[in-house]
NUFIDO-676398 format. One record per residue: residue number from 1; residue in three letters; x, y, z of N, C-alpha, C, O in turn. Coordinates in nm, 2 decimals, padded with zeros to 4 digits. Each point is the difference from the previous one (the first is absolute). Example, Ala and Ser with C-alpha at 12.3 -4.5 7.8 and 13.67 -1.06 7.14 Angstrom:
! residues 2
> 1 / ALA / 01.32 / -00.57 / 00.78 / -00.09 / 00.12 / 00.00 / 00.09 / 00.12 / 00.00 / 00.10 / 00.00 / 00.07
> 2 / SER / -00.14 / 00.11 / -00.14 / 00.09 / 00.11 / 00.00 / -00.08 / 00.11 / 00.08 / 00.05 / 00.11 / 00.01
END
This chain:
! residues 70
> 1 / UNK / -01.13 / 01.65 / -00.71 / -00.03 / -00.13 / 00.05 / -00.15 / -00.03 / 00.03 / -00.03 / -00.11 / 00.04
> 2 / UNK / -00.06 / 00.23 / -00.07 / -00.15 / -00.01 / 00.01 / -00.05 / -00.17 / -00.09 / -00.09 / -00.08 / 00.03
> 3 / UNK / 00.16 / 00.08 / -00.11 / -00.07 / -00.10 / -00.17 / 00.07 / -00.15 / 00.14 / -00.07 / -00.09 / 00.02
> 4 / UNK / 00.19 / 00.09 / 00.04 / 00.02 / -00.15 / 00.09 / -00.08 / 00.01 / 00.07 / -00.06 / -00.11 / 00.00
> 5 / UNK / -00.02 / 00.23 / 00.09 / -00.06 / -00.02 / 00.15 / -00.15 / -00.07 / -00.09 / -00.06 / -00.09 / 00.05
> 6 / UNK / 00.03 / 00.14 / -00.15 / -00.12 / -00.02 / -00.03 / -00.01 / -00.16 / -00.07 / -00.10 / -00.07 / 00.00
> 7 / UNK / 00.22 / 00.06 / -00.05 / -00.02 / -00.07 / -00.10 / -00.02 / -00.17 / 00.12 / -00.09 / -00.08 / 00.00
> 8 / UNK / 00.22 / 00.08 / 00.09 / -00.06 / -00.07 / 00.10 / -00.15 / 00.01 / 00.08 / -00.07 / -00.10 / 00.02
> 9 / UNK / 00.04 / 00.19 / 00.00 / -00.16 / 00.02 / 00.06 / -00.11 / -00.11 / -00.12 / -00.10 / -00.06 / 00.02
> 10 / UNK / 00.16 / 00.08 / -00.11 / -00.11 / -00.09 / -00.13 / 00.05 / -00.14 / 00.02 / -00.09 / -00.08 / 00.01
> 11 / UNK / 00.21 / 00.05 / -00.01 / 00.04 / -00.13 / 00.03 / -00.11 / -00.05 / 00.13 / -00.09 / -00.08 / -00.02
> 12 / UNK / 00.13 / 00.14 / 00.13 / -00.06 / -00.04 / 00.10 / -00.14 / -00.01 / 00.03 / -00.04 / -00.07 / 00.09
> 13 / UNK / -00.04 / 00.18 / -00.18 / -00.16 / -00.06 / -00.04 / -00.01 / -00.12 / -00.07 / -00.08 / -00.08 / 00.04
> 14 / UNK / 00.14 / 00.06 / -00.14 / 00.03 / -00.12 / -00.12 / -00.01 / -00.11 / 00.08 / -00.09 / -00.09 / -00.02
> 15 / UNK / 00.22 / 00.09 / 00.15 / -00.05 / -00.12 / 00.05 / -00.08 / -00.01 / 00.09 / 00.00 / -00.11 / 00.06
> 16 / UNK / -00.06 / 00.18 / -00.04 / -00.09 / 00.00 / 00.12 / -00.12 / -00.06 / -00.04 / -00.07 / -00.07 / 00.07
> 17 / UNK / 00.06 / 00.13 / -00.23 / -00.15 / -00.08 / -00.07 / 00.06 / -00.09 / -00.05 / -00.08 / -00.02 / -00.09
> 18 / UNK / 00.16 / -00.06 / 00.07 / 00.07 / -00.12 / -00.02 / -00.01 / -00.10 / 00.08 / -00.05 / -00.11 / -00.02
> 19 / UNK / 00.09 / 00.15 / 00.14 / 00.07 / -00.11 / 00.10 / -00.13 / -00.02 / 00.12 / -00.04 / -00.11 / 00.03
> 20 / UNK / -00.01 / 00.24 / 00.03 / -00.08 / 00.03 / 00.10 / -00.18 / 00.01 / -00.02 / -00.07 / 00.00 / 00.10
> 21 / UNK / 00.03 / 00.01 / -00.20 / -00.11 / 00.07 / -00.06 / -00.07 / -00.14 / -00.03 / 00.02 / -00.05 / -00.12
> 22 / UNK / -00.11 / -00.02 / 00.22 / -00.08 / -00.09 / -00.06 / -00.17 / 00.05 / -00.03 / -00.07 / -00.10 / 00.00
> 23 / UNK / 00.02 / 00.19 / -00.02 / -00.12 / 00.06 / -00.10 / 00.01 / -00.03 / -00.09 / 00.12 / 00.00 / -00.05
> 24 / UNK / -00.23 / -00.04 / -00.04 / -00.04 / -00.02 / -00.09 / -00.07 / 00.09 / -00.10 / -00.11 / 00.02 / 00.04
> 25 / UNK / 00.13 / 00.04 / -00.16 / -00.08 / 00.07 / -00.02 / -00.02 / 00.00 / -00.20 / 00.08 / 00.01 / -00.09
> 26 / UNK / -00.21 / -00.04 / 00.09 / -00.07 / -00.05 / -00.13 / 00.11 / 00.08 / -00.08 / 00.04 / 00.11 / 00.04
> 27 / UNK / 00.00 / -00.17 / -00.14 / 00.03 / 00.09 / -00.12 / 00.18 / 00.08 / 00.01 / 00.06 / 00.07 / -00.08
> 28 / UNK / -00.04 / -00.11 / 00.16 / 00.14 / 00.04 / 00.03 / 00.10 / -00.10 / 00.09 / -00.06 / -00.07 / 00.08
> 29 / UNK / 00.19 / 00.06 / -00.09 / 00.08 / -00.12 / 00.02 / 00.11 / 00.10 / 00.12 / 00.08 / 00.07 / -00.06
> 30 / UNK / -00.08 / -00.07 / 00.20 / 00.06 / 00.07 / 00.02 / 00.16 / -00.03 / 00.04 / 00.09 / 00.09 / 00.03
> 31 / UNK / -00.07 / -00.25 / -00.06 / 00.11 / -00.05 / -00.03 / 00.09 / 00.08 / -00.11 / 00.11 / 00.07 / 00.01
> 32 / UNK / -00.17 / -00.09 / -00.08 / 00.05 / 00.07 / -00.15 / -00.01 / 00.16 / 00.04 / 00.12 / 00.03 / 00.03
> 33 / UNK / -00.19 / 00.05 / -00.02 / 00.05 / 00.11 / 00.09 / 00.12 / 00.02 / 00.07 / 00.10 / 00.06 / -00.03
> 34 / UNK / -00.14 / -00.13 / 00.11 / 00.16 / 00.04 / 00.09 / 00.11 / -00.04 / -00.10 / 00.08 / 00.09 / -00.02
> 35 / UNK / -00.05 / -00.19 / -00.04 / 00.08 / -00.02 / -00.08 / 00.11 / 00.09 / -00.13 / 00.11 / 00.01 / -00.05
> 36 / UNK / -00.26 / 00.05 / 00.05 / 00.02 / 00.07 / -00.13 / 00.07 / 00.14 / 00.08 / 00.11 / 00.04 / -00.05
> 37 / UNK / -00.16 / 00.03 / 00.15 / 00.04 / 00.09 / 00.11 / 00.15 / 00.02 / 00.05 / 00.08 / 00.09 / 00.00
> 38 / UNK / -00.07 / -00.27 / 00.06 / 00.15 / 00.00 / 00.02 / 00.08 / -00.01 / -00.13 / 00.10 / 00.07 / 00.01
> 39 / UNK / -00.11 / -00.12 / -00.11 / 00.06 / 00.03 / -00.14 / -00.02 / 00.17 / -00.03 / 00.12 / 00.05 / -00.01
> 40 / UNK / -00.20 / 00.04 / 00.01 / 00.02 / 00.10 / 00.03 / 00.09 / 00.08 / 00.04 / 00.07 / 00.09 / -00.05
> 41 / UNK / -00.07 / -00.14 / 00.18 / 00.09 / 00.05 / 00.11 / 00.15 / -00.04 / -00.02 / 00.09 / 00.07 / 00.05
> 42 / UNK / -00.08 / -00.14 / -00.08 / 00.15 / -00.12 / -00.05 / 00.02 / 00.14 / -00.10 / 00.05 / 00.09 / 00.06
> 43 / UNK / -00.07 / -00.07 / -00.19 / 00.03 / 00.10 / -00.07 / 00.02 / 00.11 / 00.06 / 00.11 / 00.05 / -00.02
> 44 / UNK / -00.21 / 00.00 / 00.10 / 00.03 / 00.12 / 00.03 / 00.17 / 00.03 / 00.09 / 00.08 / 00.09 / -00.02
> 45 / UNK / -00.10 / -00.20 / 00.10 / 00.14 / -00.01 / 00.10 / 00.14 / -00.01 / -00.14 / 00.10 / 00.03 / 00.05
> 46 / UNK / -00.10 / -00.05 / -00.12 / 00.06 / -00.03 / -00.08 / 00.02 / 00.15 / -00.12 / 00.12 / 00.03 / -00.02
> 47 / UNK / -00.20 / 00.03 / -00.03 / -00.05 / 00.13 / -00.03 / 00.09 / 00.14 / 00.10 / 00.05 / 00.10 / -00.05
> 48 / UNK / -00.07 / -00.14 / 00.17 / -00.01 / 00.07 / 00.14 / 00.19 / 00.00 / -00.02 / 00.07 / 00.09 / -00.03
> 49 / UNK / -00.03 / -00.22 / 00.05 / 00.12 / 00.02 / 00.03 / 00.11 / 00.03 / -00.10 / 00.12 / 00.03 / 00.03
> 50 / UNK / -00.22 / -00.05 / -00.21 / 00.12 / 00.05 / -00.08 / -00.03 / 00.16 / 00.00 / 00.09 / 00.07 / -00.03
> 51 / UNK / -00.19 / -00.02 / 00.05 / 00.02 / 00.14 / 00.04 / 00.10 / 00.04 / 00.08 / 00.05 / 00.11 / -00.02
> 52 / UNK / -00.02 / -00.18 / 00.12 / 00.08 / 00.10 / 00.11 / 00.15 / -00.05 / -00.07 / 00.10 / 00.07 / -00.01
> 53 / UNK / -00.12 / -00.21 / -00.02 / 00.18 / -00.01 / -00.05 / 00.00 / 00.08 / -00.13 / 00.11 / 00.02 / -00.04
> 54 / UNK / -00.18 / 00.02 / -00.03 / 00.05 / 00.16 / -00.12 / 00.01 / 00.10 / 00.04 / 00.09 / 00.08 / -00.02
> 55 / UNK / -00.21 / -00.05 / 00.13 / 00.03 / 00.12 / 00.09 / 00.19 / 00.04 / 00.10 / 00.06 / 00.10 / 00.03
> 56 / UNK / -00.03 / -00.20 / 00.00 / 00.07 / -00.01 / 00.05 / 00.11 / 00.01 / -00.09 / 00.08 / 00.08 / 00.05
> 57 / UNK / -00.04 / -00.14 / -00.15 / 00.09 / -00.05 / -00.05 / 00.00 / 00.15 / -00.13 / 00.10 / 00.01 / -00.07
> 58 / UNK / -00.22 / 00.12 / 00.04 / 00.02 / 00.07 / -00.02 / 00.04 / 00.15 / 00.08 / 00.04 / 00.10 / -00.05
> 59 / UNK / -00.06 / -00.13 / 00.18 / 00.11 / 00.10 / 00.05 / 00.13 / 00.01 / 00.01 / 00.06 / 00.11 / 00.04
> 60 / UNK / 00.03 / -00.23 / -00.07 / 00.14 / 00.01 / -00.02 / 00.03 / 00.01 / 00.17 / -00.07 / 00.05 / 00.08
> 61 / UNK / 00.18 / -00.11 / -00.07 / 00.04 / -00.05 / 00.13 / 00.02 / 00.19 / 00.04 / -00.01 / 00.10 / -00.06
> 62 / UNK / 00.03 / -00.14 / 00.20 / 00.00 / 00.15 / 00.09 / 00.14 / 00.00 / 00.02 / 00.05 / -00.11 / 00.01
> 63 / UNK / 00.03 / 00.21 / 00.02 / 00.09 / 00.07 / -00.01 / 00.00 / 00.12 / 00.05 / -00.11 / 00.06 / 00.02
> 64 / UNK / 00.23 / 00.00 / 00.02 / 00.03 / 00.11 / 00.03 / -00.10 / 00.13 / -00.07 / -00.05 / -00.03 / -00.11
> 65 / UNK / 00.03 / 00.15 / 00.15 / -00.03 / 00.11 / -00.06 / 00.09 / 00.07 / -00.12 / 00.12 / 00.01 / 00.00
> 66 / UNK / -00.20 / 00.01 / -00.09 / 00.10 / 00.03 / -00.08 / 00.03 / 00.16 / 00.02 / -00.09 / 00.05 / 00.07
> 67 / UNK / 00.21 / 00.04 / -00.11 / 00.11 / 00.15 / 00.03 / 00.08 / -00.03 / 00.03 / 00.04 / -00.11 / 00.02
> 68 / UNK / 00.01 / 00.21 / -00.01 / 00.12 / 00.02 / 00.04 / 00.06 / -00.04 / 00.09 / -00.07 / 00.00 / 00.10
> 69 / UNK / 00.21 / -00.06 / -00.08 / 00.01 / -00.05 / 00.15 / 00.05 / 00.13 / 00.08 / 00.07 / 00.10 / -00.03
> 70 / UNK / -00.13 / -00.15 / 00.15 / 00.01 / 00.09 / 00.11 / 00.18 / 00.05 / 00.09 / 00.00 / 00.07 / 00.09
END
């Protein structure tokens, strides 16, 4: 779940230089930054969660121990 915790932390920079961040700075657009960041992060959360549903969906449901019965 490392790739969700993170992938939101980039979202939330994204908007922060989006929404919050009025500096200006020659030669770079930091609108488009953040934008590009949260698009980032939008994949990664997306990345993040089909990992854990294969992960999951390759251990095969849980059940009993398998031997002999007792």
């Amino acid at each position: 779940m490392t790739t969700v915790g993170g992938s939101i932390a980039v979202i939330a920079i994204g908007a922060i230089l989006t929404f919050a961040v009025t500096v200006e700075i020659a030669g770079l657009n930091l609108d488009a930054v953040g934008i590009i960041l949260m698009l980032a992060g939008a994949v990664g959360v997306v990345i993040g969660a089909i990992r854990f549903l294969n992960y999951r969906a390759s251990r095969g449901p849980a059940g009993p121990p398998a031997g002999p019965p007792l």
